[in-house]
N, C-alpha and C positions, 0 to 999 in steps of 0.2 A: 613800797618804793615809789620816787614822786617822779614825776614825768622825767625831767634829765636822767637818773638815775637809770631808768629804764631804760630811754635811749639813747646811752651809753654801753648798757650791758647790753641791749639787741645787736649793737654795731658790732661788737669785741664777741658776740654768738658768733655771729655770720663769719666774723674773721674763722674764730675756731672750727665751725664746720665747712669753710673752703678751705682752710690750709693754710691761712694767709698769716696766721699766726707766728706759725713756725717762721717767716721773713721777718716777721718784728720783731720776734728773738735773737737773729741774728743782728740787726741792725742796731740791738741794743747789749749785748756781748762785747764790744769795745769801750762803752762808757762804766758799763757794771765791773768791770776788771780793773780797770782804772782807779772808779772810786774805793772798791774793796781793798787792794794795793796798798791806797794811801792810809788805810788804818793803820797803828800803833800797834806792832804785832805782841806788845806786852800787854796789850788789853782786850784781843780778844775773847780770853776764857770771861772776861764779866759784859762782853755786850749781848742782848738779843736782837736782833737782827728782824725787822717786818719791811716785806713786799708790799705797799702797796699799789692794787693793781698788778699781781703778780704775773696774769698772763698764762704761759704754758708753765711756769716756776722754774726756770733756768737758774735764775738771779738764785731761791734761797737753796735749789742744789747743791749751785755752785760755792755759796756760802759756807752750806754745810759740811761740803767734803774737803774744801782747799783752807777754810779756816776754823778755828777752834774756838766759834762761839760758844757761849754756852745753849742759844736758841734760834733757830730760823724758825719762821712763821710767811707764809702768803695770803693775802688775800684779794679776792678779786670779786666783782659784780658781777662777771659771767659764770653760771654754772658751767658751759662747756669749756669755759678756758680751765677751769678748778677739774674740772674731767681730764684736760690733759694735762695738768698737773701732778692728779694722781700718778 
């Protein structure tokens, strides 16, 4: 991984081992509903859905249970945020 890369994902650690995570989820919980909303609810079954930078994985949750994609996927730089995604 080359230097940004890394210090991005240290930054987006530290958020997931203080907690701080969980505030960014929420703060981004209004726009993610929004854009999901505005899909064409006749084309869900054929989109696959990717996070990226998923975070704590709200976003492809939330994909996955309110709509009928046929695939959510996340991914993110930080191993602990992928930890609380599990």
């Amino acid at each position: 991984m080359d230097n940004r890369k890394s210090a991005i994902a240290s930054v987006f650690s530290d958020w997931a081992l203080s907690g701080r995570a969980y505030t960014m989820t929420e703060g981004h919980k209004r726009s993610t509903s929004i854009i999901l909303k505005s899909l064409n609810d006749q084309a869900y079954n054929s989109i696959e859905f990717l996070d990226i930078g998923c975070g704590t994985g709200w976003a492809v949750r939330h994909a996955a249970e309110q709509y009928n994609f046929c695939c959510a996927y996340g991914i993110d730089l930080s191993n602990e945020m992928i930890e609380l995604a599990s």
